[in-house]
C-alpha positions as CSV (number, residue, x, y, z in Angstrom):
1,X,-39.7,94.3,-31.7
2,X,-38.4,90.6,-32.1
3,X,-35.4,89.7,-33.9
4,X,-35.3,87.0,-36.6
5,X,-32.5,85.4,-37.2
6,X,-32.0,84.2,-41.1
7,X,-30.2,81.3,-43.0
8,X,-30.0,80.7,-46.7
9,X,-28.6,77.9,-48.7
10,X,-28.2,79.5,-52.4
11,X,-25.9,78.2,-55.1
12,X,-23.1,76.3,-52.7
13,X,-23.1,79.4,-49.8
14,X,-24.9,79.9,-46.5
15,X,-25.7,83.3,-45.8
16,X,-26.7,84.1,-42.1
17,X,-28.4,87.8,-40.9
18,X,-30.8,89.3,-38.2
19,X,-33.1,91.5,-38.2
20,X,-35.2,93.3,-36.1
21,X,-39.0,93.5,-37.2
22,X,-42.5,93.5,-35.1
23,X,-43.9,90.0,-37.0
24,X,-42.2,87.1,-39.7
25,X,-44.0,88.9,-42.7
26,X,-42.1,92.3,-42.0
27,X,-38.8,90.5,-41.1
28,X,-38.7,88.8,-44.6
29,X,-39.4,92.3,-46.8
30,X,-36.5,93.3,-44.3
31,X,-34.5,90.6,-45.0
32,X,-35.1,90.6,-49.2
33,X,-34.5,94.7,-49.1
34,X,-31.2,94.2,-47.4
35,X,-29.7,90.7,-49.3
36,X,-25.9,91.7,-49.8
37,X,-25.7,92.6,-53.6
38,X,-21.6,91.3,-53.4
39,X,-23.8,87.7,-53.3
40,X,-26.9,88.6,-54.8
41,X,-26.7,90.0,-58.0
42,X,-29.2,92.7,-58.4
43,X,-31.4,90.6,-60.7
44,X,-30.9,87.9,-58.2
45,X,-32.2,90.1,-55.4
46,X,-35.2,91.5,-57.2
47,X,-36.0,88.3,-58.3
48,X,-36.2,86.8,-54.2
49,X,-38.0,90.5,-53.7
50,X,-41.1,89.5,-56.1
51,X,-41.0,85.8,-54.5
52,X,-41.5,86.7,-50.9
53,X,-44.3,89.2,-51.4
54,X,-46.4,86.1,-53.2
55,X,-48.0,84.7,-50.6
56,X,-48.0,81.5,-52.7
57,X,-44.2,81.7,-51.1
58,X,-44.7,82.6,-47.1
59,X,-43.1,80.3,-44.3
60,X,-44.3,77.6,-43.1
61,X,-43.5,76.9,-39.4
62,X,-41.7,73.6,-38.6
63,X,-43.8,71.1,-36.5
64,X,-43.0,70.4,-32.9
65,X,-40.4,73.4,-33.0
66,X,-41.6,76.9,-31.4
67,X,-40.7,79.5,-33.4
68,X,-39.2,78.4,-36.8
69,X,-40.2,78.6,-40.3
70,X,-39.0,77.5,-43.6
71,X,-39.7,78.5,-47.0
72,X,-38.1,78.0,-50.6
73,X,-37.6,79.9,-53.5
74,X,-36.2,78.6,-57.1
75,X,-34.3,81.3,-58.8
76,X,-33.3,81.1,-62.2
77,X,-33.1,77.5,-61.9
78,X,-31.3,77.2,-58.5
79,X,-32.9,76.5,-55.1
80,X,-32.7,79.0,-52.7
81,X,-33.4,77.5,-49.0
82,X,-34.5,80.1,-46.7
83,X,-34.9,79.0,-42.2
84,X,-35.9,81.4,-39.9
85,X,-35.6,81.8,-36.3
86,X,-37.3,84.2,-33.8
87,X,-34.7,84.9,-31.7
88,X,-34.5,85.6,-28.0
């Protein structure tokens, strides 16, 4: 398994987890299942649940860096800026 390591501007915070997942795809469901609800409302979090299971909405890897993505979400009118790193 590799762990991914997850930052996300939303609405003036920055919200940093890891999770442990066998590819990116599976790490972000992980990461949108387990979004803190004390800073994610629950209509907050289902709505970031529906977004990352478009594909319309799946990382794009950074150029020139090795393993980084980034990917962006607007929800109910604010940006939510999500960068993630395969750890080591």
């Amino acid at each position: 398994m590799k762990k991914f390591t997850f930052i996300a501007e939303f609405k003036n915070g920055t919200y940093i987890s890891q999770y442990k997942a066998d590819n990116l795809m599976e790490a972000v469901l992980i990461w949108a299942d387990n979004l803190d609800v004390q800073f994610f409302t629950n209509k907050v979090k289902t709505k970031i649940q529906e977004k990352v299971r478009d594909s319309f909405y799946s990382p794009v890897s950074i150029e020139e860096v090795d393993n980084v993505w980034c990917s962006s979400y607007v929800i109910f009118r604010s940006l939510l800026l999500l960068n993630i790193v395969e750890t080591v």
